[in-house]
PAMIDREN-433983 format. One record per residue (C-alpha): z, x, y. Coordinates in steps of 0.001 Angstrom, whole numbers, padded with zeros to 6 digits, always signed. Layout:
N
ZXY ...
This chain:
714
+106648+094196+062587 +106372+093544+066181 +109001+091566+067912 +108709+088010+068974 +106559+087817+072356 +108919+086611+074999 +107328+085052+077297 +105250+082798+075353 +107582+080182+074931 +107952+079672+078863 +103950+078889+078952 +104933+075607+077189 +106820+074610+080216 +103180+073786+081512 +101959+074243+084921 +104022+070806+086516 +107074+072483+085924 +108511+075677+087655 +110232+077937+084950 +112990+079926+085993 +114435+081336+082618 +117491+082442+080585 +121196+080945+081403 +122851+079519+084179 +125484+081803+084894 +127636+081108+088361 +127251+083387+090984 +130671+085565+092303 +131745+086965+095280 +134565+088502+096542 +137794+087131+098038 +137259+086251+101619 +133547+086738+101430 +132014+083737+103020 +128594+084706+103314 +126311+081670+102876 +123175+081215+100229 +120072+083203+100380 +116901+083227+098335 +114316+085541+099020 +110846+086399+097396 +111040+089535+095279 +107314+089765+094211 +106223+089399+097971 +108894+089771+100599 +106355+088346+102695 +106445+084442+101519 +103381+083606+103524 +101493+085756+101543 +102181+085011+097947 +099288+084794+095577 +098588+083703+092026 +100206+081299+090269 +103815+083062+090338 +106216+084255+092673 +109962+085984+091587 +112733+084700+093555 +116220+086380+094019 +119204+084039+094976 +122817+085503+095743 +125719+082910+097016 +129180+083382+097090 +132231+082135+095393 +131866+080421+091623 +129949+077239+092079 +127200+076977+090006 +123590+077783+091563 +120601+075412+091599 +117056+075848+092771 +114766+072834+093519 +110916+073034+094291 +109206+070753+095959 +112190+068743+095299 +111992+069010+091364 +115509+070601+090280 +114873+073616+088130 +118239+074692+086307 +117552+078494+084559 +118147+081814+086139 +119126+085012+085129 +122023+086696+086379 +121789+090409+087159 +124225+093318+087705 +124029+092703+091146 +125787+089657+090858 +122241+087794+092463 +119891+085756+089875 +116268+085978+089326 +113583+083022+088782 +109955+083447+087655 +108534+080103+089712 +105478+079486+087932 +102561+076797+088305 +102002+077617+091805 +099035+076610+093613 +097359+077101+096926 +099133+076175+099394 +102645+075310+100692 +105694+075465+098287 +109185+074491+099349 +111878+076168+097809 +115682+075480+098203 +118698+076660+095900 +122269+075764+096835 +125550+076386+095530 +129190+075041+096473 +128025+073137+099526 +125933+076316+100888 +122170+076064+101166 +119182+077633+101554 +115413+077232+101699 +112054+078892+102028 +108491+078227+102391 +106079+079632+100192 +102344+079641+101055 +100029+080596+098333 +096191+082062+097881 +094270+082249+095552 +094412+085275+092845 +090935+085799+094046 +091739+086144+097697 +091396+086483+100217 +094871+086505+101966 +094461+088383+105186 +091718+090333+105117 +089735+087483+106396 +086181+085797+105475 +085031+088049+102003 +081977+090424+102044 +078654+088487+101008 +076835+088758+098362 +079099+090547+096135 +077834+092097+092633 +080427+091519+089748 +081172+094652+087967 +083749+093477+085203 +081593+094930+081921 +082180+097790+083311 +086042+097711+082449 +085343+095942+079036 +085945+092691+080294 +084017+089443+079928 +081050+089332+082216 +081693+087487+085441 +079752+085839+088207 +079940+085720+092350 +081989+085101+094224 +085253+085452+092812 +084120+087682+090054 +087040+086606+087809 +087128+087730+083948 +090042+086406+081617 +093144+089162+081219 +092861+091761+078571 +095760+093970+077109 +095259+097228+074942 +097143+099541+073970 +097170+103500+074140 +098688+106089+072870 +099519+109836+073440 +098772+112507+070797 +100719+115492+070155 +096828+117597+071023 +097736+115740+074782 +094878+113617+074254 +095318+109605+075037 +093783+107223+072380 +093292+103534+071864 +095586+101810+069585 +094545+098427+067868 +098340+097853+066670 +101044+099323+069445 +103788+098586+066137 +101657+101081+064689 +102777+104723+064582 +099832+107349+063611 +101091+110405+062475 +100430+112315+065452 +102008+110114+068203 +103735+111894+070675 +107140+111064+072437 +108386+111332+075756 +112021+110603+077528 +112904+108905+079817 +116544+107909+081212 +117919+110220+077875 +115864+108562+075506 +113214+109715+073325 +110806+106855+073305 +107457+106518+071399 +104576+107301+073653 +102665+104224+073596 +101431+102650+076652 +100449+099246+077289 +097413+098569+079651 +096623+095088+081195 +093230+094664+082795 +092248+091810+084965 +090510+090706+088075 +092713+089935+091334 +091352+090069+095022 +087984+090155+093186 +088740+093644+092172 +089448+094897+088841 +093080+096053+088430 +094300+098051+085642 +098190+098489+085195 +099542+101137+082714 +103177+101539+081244 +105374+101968+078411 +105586+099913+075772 +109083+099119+074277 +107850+096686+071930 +108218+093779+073676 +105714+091876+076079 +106852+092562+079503 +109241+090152+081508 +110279+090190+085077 +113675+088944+083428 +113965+091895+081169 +114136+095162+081633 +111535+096646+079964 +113506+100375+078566 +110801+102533+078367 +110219+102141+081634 +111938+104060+085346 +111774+100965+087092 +109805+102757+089783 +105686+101948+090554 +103131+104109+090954 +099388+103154+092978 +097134+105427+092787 +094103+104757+095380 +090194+106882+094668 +088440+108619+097041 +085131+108132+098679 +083589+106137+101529 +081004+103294+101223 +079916+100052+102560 +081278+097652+099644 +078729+094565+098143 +080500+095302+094577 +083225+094892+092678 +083390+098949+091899 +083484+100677+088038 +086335+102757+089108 +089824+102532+089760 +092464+104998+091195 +093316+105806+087629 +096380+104793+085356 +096546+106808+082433 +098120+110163+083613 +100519+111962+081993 +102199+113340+084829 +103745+109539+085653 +103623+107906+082377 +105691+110204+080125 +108528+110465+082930 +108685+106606+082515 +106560+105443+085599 +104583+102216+085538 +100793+103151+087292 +098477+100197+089001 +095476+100667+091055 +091869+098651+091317 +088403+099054+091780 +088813+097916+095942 +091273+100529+095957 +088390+102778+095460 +087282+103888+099430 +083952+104736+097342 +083592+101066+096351 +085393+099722+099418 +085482+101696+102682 +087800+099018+104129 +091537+099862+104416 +092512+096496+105450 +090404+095220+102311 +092654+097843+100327 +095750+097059+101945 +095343+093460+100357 +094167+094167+097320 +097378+096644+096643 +099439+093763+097472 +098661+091417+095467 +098006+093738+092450 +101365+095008+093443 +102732+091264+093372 +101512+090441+089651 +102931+093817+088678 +106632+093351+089755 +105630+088902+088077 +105195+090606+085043 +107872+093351+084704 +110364+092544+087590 +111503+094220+090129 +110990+098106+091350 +112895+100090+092841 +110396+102125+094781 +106004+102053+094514 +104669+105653+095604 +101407+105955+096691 +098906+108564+094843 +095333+109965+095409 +093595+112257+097465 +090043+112010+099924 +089419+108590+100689 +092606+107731+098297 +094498+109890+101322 +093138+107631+103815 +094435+104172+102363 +097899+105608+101565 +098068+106384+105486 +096405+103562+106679 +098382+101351+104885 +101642+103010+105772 +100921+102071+109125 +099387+098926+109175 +100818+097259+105961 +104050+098648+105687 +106089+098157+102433 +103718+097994+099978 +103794+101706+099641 +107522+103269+100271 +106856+106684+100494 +103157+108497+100090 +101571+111594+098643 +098245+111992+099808 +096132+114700+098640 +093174+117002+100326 +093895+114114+103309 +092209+112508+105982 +093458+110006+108766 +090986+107251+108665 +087679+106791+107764 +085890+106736+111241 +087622+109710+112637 +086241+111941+109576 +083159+110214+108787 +082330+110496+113021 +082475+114499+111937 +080005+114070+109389 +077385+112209+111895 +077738+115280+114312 +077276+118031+111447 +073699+115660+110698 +072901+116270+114341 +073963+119628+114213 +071812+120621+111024 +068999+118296+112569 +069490+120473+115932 +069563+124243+114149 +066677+123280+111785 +064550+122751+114505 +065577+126180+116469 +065210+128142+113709 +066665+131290+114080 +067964+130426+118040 +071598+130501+116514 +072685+133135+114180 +075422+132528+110898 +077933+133151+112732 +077073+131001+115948 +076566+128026+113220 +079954+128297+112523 +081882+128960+115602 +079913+125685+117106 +081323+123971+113789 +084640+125162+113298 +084531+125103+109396 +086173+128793+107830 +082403+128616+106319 +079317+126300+107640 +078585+125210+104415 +081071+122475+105108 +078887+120597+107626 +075800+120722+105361 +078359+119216+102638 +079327+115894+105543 +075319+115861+105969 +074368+115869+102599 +076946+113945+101262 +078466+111668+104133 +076644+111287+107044 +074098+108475+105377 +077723+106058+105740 +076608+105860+109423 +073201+103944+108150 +072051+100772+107490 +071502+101069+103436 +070753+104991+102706 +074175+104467+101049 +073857+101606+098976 +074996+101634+094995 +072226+101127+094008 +071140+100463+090876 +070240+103126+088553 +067966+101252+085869 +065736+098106+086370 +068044+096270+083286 +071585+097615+085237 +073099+094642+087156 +076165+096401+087505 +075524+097450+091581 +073806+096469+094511 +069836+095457+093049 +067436+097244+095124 +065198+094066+096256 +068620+092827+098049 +069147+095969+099888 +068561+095919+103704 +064722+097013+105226 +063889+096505+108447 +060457+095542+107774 +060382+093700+104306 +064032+092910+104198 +065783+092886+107684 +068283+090463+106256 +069195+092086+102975 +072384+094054+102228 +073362+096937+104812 +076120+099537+103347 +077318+101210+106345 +080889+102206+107125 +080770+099975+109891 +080001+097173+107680 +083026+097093+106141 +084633+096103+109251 +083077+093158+110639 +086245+090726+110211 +087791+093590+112998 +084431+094876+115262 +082489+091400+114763 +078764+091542+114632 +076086+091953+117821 +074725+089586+118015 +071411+091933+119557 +070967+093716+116720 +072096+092515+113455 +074393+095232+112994 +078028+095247+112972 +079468+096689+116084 +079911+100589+115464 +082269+102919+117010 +079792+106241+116893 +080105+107681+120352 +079370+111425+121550 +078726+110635+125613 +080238+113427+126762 +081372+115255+124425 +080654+119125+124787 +079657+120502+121399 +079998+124358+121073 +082409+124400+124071 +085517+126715+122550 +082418+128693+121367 +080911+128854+124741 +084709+130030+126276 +085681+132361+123455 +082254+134470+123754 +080417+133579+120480 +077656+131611+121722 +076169+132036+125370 +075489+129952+128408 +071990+129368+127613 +072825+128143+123543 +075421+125629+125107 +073200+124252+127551 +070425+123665+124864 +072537+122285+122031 +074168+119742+124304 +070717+119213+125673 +068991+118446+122641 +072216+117062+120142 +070990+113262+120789 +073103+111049+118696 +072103+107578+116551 +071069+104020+116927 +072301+101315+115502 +070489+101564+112408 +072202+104966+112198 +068849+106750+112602 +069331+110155+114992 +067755+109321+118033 +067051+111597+121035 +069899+109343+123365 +073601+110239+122573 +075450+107207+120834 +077868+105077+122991 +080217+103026+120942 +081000+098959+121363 +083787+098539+123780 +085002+095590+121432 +084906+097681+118195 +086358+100491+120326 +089859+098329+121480 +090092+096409+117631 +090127+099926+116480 +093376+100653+118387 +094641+097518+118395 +094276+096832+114729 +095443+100278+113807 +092387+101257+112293 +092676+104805+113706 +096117+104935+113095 +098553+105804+115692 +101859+106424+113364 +103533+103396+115640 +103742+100960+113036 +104853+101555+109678 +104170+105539+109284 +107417+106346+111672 +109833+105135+108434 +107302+106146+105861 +108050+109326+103634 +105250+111397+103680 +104400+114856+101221 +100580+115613+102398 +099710+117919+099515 +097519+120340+101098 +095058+121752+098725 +093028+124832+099418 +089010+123663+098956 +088083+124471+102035 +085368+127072+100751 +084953+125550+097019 +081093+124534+097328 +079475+121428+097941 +081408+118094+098501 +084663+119907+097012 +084415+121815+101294 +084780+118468+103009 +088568+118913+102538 +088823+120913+104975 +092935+122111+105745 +093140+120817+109482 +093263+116947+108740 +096673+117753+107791 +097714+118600+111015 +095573+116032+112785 +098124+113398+110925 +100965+115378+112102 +099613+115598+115346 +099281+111636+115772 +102901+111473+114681 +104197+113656+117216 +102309+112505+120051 +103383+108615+119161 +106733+109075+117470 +108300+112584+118862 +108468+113892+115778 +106699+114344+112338 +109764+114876+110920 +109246+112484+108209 +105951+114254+106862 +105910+117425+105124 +102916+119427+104214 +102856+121556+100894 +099813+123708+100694 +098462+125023+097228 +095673+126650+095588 +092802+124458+093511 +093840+125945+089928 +095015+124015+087355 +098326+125769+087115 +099181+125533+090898 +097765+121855+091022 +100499+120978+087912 +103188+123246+089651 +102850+121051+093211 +102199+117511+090889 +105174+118019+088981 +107567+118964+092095 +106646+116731+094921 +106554+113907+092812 +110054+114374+091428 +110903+115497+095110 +109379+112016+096352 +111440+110145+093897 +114641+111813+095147 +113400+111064+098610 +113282+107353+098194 +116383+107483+095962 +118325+108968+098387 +116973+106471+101707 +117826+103275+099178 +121024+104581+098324 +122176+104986+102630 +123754+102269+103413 +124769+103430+106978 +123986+101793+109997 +121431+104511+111051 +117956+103320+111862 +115418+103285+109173 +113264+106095+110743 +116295+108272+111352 +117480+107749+107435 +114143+109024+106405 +114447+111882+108019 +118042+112494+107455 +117834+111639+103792 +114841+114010+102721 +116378+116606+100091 +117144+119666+101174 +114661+121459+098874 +111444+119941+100456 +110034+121667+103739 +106585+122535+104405 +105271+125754+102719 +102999+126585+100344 +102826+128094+096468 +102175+131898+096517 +101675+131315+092678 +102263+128385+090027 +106031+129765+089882 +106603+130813+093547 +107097+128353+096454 +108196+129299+099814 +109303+127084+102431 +108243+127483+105784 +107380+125736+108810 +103403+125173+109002 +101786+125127+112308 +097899+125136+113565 +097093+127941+113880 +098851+128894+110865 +101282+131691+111241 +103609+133667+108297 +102753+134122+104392 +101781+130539+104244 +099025+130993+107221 +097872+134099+105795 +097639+132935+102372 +096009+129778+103806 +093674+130099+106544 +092623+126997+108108 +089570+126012+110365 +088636+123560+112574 +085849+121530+112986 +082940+120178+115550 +085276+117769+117506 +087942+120183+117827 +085459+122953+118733 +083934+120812+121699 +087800+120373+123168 +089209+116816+121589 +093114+117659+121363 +094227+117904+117694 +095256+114129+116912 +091463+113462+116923 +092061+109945+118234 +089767+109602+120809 +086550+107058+120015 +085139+107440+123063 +086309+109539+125535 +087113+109185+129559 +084603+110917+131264 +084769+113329+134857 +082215+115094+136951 +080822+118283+135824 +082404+121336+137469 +081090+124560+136709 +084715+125980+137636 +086093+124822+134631 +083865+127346+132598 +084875+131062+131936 +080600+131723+132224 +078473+131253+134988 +075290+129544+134428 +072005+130169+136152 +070942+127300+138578 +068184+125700+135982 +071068+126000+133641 +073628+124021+135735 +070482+121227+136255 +070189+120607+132796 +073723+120336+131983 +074081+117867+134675 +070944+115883+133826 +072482+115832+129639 +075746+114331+131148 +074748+112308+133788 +078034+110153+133826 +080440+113026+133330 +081925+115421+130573 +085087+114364+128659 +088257+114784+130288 +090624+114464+127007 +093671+115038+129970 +093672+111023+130232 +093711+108489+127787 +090806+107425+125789 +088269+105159+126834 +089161+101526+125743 +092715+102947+123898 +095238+100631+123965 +098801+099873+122110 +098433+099061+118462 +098737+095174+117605 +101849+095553+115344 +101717+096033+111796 +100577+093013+109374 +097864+091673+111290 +095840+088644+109721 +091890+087484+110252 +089626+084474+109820 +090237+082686+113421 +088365+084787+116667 +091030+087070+117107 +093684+088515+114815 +096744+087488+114246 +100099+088700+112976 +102013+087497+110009 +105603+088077+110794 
């Protein structure tokens, strides 16, 4: 029979009351220690940014006087003392709003402020995306309606099968004859996992961990499980409008049988929600109700690859400590740096179509960059519509399916110029506002300048005459996203929010101190979609690192084939590797700087290199170009941004601009040539050898919107 639930009895306590449970033990310290009272937020460490109706609080003091908390002035007398010597409190009943909470002990004091939200946000992501489409059915939850999209809780239960095979389980008590069993800390433990699904942040969330057969408690160690988080973010790109079918995915073996709890949600989906900031959020306050319900962890790892890359950087950066340490697979930087490449391989397809045979195979792909030029018609096909005004809409799929965007609200600009637009850019209008001209969220799509073909052009593969004419004839987009004959210029104002508010990420903020293990994997020629991931993005990160932090030193890259026993082989060791990682930062208690721990701490196992087979690693340094058995093993391209001249770190939006001079060219060009090129760049050709147009210094990390300019939480 199932144990007593434990937490039910604390519901009684009603919402008036603030229950912080078990016994009131006295706090020690040790002789001579005179260190005063502290209390501190463990499910946020950010107390301004607390949402839900809970918050866990930590309180230490010294010597033997008993401990008390008050809230709002109502005394609360139960904590639970841990091996630390501190005490934990689940405050519950909270509401939006301001909280006050003091605790005090032998004549010490101390107090903090708690400001809540509301579980359905936002917090800091500013004024929510309208309409929104409710997507909870989707999850098996009850159907829900706009705006908040909120469905009550549901818990199931799974369980592992001895075939590998997970399986719902009406009774987790129960024990079928083939349940499997893992270990974890020694201990063979039934494999059953409990799975809570709810809405937060108007997302679904989905958390996933062993059961022990007890409800979880943030006051109980729960002993099936590591005490260490998993969030696993999807992949994708697109414009938002609904609540997603998808998460990032919490039933994997890989974390759940070594005893790791996994969360993600549907906004954690890029595919669902393009917005990192949006992301950033959600993961926090999914994050928040995890550690409410089962206490504190010791570290949360970040997981996913594509667009689940891009949030585990981004949020490094710009929200840092949510995420302690990331693994980001087949990675990108940010979602305007890579989805800007997929706009110029539409105007390159749009350009070769129409000169039909002008430019060979191989020219194709020396004016690309890609090992094959398959990969741009993979960005056109599959991509480039996130630079338009609704060609990427989720539309739905059936005339009785109200789980997406319906078609009669989507954006036209003749019968519906006010419907629902699903660009990239849309995703961002809290950061780039909207112009006010056009309708259209200000966009940072800019090619003035740029000179596509150009390391083509120097390196002999395409001639004088091809250059002139693609750069002639490239055009660029309107605002609409349509290509247009006129090159695109981006919005000054979206162009400085993007630097400022880290949205092409610098490495300044958070990323400097952030363990990094960019699993590489080889796709670059694996067919449609899969040849997006192309293997230089790696090194773009690395490069942004370097040029803001003087070193990358805190990111390795581990390359590996796309087979299923290579993929398990890298899983398996740089998530263990990871773990050790974070294990061995938490346990340095010297008064080195947190950046210079990280990269003193990492094991002395992991280095970049790359698997040769399943059972053969080799560590090496990586480099682009590649160079040793890793770079012939694992050739990597480039791609049309990097083959017109824009240094590695691919952070320029728009670029600063400087006359044409002919002398800067290995060719000569005839005299009509040389008039053309002048009359396609009028104001000037990039000149990456100064900084970006409209770059400036990043913000700071934890920036906040809903007034007319950010702001930053501290």
């Amino acid at each position: 029979m199932r144990r007593a639930r434990r937490r039910t009895w604390a519901a009684a306590l009603g919402a008036a009351a603030v229950a912080l449970l078990a016994a009131a033990v006295p706090a020690t310290a040790s002789a001579g220690d005179r260190p005063g009272v502290t209390i501190t937020t463990v499910s946020n460490p950010r107390p301004d940014l607390v949402s839900g109706t809970e918050v866990l609080v930590r309180v230490t003091a010294p010597g033997l006087a008993p401990v008390r908390l008050r809230v709002d002035g109502r005394p609360v007398d139960r904590l639970t003392r841990q091996a630390d010597g501190s005490f934990l409190g689940l405050v519950r009943g909270l509401r939006p709003g301001a909280r006050h909470l003091a605790a005090d002990s032998g004549g010490r004091r101390a107090a903090v402020t708690v400001v809540d939200h509301a579980a359905s946000g936002p917090v800091f992501s500013g004024p929510q995306q309208q309409p929104f489409y409710c997507e909870t059915t989707a999850f098996g939850l009850a159907p829900a309606g706009g705006p908040a999209c909120s469905a009550p809780t549901v818990v199931s239960y799974q369980y592992r099968t001895t075939g590998g095979s997970f399986l719902s389980l009406a009774d987790p008590d129960a024990r079928p004859a083939d349940l499997a069993t893992t270990k974890v800390g020694g201990r063979t433990v039934p494999y059953v996992v409990r799975v809570e699904t709810g809405t937060i942040d108007r997302a679904v969330y989905q958390i996933a961990a062993l059961y022990d057969g007890d409800d979880p408690s943030p006051l109980r160690r729960n002993t099936s499980w590591n005490q260490r988080l998993i969030y696993t973010f999807g992949g994708g790109c697109d414009g938002g409008h609904h609540q997603g079918n998808t998460t990032g995915g919490v039933l994997d073996d890989l974390f759940l049988s070594q005893g790791y709890a996994v969360a993600s949600s549907s906004l954690n989906v890029l595919e669902n929600n393009c917005s990192t900031i949006i992301s950033a959020e959600a993961a926090m306050m999914v994050k928040e109700h995890f550690i409410t319900t089962y206490g504190p962890v010791a570290h949360t790892i970040g997981w996913g690859g594509s667009g689940g890359s891009i949030q585990q950087y981004d949020i490094a950066d710009a929200y840092p400590g949510i995420l302690d340490g990331i693994i980001p697979g087949f990675s990108f930087p940010d979602p305007f740096t890579v989805v800007g490449v997929a706009g110029d391989c539409r105007l390159l397809n749009r350009y070769f179509a129409e000169q039909g045979t002008a430019f060979d195979s191989a020219q194709r792909q020396a004016a690309a960059g890609f090992l094959d030029y398959d990969s741009c018609q993979s960005w056109d096909d599959n991509y480039a519509n996130r630079l338009t005004a609704a060609d990427s809409c989720n539309k739905e799929i059936a005339a009785d399916d109200n789980t997406a965007i319906p078609t009669s609200a989507i954006y036209d600009p003749v019968t519906n110029p006010s419907g629902v637009k699903c660009s990239l850019a849309e995703q961002y209008a809290n950061q780039f506002g909207r112009d006010p001209k056009t309708g259209f969220v200000r966009g940072l799509v800019d090619n003035v300048g740029v000179q596509y073909g150009l390391t083509a052009l120097e390196h002999g593969r395409i001639s004088p005459a091809q250059f002139v004419d693609l750069n002639a004839k490239i055009g660029g987009y309107d605002a609409a996203g349509q290509p247009v004959a006129k090159r695109s210029e981006a919005d000054p104002q979206a162009v400085r929010a993007a630097y400022r508010d880290d949205i092409v990420p610098s490495g300044a903020n958070g990323l400097r101190t952030t363990p990094i293990i960019d699993q590489r994997v080889a796709i670059d020629t694996a067919g449609p979609l899969l040849d997006i991931h192309t293997s230089q993005w790696s090194f773009v990160m690395r490069a942004r690192l370097e040029k803001t932090n003087r070193t990358a030193a805190n990111q390795v890259i581990i390359e590996n084939q796309y087979t299923p026993d290579q993929l398990a082989a890298a899983n398996a060791y740089e998530l263990g590797a990871m773990d050790r990682w974070l294990t061995a930062v938490e346990a340095d208690h010297s008064p080195r700087s947190r950046q210079d721990k990280v990269i003193a701490d990492k094991p002395g196992d992991l280095g970049d290199g790359c698997y040769l087979s399943a059972a053969e690693r080799i560590k090496q340094p990586l480099t682009y170009p590649p160079t040793g058995a890793c770079g012939t093993a694992y050739p990597i391209g480039s791609d049309p941004r990097l083959q017109a001249g824009v240094p590695l770190a691919e952070d320029v939006v728009a670029c600063a601009l400087k006359p044409v001079d002919f002398s800067d060219y290995p060719v000569s060009f005839t005299s009509a040539e040389r008039a053309e090129l002048r009359a396609t760049f009028p104001r000037g050709v990039c000149d990456y050898s100064r900084p970006a147009a409209g770059q400036e210094s990043t913000g700071g990390a934890w920036l906040g919107y809903g007034g007319r300019s950010p702001h930053r939480f501290g």
